[in-house]
N, C-alpha and C positions, 0 to 999 in steps of 0.2 A: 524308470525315468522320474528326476525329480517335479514336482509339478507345484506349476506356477501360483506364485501369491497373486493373488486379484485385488490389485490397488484401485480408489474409484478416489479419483480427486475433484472436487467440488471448486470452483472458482463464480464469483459475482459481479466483480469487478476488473479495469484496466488493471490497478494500482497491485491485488494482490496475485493477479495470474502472472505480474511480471517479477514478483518475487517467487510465483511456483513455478515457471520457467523449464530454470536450469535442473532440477529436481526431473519434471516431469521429461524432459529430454533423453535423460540418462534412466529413469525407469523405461521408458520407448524401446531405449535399445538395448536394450539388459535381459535374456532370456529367462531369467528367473522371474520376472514379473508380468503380468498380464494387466496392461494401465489402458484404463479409460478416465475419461473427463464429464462432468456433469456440468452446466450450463444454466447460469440462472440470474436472478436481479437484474444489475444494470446494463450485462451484457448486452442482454436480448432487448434493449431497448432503443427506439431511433431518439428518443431525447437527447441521450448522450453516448451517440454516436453506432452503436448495433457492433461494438468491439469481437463481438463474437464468431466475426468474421476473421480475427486475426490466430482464433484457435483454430478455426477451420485452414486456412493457410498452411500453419505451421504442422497440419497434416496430424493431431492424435482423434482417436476415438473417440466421439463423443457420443456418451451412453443415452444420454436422456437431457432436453430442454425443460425448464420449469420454469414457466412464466408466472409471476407474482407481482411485481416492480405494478404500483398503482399513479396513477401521473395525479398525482397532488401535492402541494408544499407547504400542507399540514401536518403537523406533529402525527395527528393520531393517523396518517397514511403507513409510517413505518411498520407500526405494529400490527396493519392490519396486513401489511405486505407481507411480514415475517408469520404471522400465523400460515398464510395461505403456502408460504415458502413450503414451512414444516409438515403440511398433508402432502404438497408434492415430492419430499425428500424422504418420507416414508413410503409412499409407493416405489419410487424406483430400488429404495437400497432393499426393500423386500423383492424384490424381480431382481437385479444384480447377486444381492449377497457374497458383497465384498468382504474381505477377508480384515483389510484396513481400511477404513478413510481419510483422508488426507489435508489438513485446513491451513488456512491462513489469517494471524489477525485476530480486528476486533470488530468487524463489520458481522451486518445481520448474521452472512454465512455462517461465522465460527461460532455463536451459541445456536445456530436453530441446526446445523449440521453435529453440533457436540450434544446437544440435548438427544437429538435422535438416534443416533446410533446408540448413545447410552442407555435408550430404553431397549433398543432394540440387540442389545449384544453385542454390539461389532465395535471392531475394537478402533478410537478414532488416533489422529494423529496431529498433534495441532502444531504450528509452526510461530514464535515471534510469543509466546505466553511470558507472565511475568514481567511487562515491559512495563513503565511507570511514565505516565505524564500526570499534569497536576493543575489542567485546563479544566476541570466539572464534566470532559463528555462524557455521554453515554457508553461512548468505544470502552472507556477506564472498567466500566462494570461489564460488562462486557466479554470484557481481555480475561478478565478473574472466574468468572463464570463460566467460562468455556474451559478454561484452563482446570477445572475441577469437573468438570464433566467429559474432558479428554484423557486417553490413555497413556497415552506415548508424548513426551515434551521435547522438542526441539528449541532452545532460547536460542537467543542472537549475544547476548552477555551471560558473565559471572556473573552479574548483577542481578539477572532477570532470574538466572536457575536459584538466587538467594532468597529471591521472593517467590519463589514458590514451592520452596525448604518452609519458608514462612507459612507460607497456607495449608499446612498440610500433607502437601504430596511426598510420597517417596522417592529417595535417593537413587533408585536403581533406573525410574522410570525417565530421569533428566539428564538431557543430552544438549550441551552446548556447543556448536559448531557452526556461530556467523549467520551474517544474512546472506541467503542464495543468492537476492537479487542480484547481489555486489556479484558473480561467477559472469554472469554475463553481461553484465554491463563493461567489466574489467575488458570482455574480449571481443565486443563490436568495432566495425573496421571504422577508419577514420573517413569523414562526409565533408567537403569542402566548403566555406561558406558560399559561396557560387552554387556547388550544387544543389546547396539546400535552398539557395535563394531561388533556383529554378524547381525544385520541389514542389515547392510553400506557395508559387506566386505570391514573392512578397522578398524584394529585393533588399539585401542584410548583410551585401557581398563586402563594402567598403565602411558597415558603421559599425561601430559600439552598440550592444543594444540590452535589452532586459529580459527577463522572459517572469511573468507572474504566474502565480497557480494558488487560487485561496479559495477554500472550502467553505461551507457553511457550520456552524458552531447551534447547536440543536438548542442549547440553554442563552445560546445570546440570540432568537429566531429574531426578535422583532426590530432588530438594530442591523440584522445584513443588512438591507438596502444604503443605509448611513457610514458604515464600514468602508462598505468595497469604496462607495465613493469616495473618502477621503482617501485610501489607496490610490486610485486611478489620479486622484487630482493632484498628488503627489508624483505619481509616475509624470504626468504633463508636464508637473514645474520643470523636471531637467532636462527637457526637449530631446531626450529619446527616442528611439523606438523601441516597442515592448509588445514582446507576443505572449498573449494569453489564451491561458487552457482552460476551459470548459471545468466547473466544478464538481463536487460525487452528487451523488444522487438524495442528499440528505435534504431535509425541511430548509427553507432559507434559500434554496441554490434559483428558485423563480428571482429573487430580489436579486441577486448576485450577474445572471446572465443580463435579466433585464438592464442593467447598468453598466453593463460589457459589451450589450449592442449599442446604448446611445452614445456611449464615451468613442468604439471603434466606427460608428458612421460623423461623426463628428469630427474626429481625428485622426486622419491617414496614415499618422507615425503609427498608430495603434493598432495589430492585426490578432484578430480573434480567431480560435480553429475547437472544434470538438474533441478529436483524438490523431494522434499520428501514430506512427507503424514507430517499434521501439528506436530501429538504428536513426531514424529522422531526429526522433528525440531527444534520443543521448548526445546527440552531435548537437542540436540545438542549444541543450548546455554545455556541450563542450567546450564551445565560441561563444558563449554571452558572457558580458561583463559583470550581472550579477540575478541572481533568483530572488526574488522577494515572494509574500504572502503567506501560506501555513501548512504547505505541503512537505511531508518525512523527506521526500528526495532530497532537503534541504539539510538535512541531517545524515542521511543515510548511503545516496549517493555522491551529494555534492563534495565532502571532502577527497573521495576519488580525484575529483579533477581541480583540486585547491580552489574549487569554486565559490565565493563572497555570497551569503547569504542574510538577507533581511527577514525572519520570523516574526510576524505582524499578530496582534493578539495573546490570546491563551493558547489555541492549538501548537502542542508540542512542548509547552510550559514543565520542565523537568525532567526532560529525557537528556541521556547522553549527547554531548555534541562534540566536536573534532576542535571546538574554536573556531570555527568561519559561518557562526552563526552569529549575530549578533539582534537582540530579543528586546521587541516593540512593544506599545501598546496599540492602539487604532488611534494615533495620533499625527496629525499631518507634519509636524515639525521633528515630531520625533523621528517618522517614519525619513524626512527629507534629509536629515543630517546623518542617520545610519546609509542611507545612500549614498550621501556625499563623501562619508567615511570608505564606503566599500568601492567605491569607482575612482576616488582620487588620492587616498592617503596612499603612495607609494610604500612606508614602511609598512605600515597596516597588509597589503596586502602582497608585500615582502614574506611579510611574518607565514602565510600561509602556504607557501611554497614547500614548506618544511612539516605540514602537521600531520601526522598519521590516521586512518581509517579505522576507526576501534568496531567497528561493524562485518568485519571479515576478512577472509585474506583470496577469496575466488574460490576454496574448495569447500565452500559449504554443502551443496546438492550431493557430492559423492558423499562426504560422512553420513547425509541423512538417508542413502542411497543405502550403505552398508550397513547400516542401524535396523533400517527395515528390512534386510534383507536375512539379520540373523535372529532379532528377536524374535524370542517363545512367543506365539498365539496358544495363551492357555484361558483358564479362570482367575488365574491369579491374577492375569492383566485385566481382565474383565471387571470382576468384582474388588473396586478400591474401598481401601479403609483411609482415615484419617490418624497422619503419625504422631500426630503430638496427643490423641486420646489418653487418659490415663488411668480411665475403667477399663479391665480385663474382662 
């Protein structure tokens, strides 16, 4: 009897379990593989929201919780979170000893989950490397450092497997096939504005409305509080309604929420929420008139649904976009007339009816499904060299 690969896939947050998803679904039910799920960051946190309730749900194994996430919205909190990550990630994958691991991204997880396995042997698997923005985050360092201490590459572009031709890595090891998230987002059932308005508590059956999602920016920490507010005082001007989502878990996001409770207790148009269950959400954009702030779904999902997006800042500064992004700075005039562009210019938003999704086509999770199911676990994957060396 053939016997089973032991996949252990690591997830920290909302944003990247919902691109391991479709991946881990089809590893679930795929007899060659034995998948468990590891649990940690902002999951397990009630700050923003204890999401970890939604892998419990969707019913896979989870091998082990690893509580790290420190509640503070100082700089020097991340690293001290991510140290503590990397003792609890080493215990488990020595008690596991998984065959592969499995990562997403540029968040703590994928350097403190690629560093470890890399001391420790095992072979990792990173998903979304190579991918370029040109906002200063720390994610940028991040994305490239993981990506050089992972084994097996899955990009979302030709672009991204170019850049990391560029860095180094071998040919054999890069595998291009789309973002997962796009698999199922593609194939959630449709949610009524009614129903969602009975969902949400938070009536959206008969408007026009927005929905925000803006992150905090680690090298801009001392100017969130000033940001979001001209965002929000923006959102006011067009007499809207606008639901906003709770930000990650980075330095800067105390200033961000604090300014999202006093603008939503001040402002009835304005309803604020921590996390929803995914098909609420995708429906949420499905019906909104436009997404502003600095989150990827603005890039990544929204051309799916030809959905108008405002990119406010640096986050996301030089990534591929579909064209239904149109790229801000934390300016209020600037932000209110890319609004006014994406909700009223008819042609403008003609124009997007027609753009294509360079991010995927739905079958990414089974290529990556296949990949790991026939690649060699040997030393050669283990032990990397660098290809452009030119001592022998």
């Amino acid at each position: 009897m053939k016997q089973q690969r032991k996949i252990l896939a690591v997830t920290g947050a909302r944003s990247e379990y919902d691109i391991l998803f479709p991946v881990l679904e089809k590893l679930h039910q795929d007899a060659d593989f034995e998948l468990q799920v590891l649990v940690t960051g902002a999951h397990l946190s009630e700050n923003f929201g204890r999401t970890v309730q939604y892998i419990e749900q969707d019913g896979f194994t989870i091998a082990d919780r690893v509580y790290n996430l420190i509640n503070t919205d100082q700089k020097i909190g991340r690293i001290i979170s991510l140290g503590q990550q990397i003792s609890g990630l080493a215990q488990c994958f020595d008690r596991i000893r998984p065959d592969i691991i499995l990562i997403v991204g540029d968040r703590e997880e994928a350097i403190s989950v690629s560093l470890t396995g890399a001391y420790m042997d095992i072979a990792v698997a990173h998903i979304a490397g190579g991918d370029v923005t040109k906002d200063g985050n720390i994610d940028n360092s991040v994305r490239y450092a993981a990506s050089k201490m992972s084994h097996i590459h899955f990009t979302i572009l030709e672009q991204h497997r170019q850049t990391l031709l560029k860095l180094g890595e071998d040919d054999w090891r890069i595998h291009t096939v789309g973002n997962p998230a796009l698999d199922r987002f593609l194939s959630l059932p449709e949610v009524s504005k009614q129903e969602l308005s009975t969902n949400l508590g938070f009536d959206i059956t008969h408007d026009d409305y927005l929905v925000l999602i803006q992150h905090p920016i680690i090298t801009d920490f001392a100017n969130e509080g000033k940001n979001i507010r001209v965002t929000l005082d923006a959102i006011v001007s067009t007499g809207k309604k606008c639901l906003i989502n709770y930000p990650n878990s980075d330095a800067g996001n105390h200033f961000i929420i604090e300014a999202y409770r006093e603008y939503s207790a001040k402002h009835p148009q304005l309803f604020l929420f921590q996390n929803l269950d995914r098909i609420t959400y995708v429906n949420l954009l499905r019906h909104a008139s436009c997404l502003l702030g600095n989150s990827s779904s603005g890039l990544i999902e929204a051309p799916s649904l030809t959905l108008p997006v405002v990119n406010i800042g640096a986050r996301q500064r030089g990534r591929v976009s579909a064209g239904n992004v149109i790229f801000v700075d934390n300016d209020k005039t600037q932000i209110t007339s890319a609004l006014s562009k994406s909700l009223h210019d008819q042609q403008y938003r003609s124009t997007l009816k027609t753009i294509q999704n360079p991010y995927g086509d739905g079958n990414s999770s089974k290529k990556i499904v296949e990949i790991l199911r026939r690649i060699k676990l040997d030393s050669n994957l283990i032990h990397k060299n660098i290809t452009y060396t030119t001592n022998e």
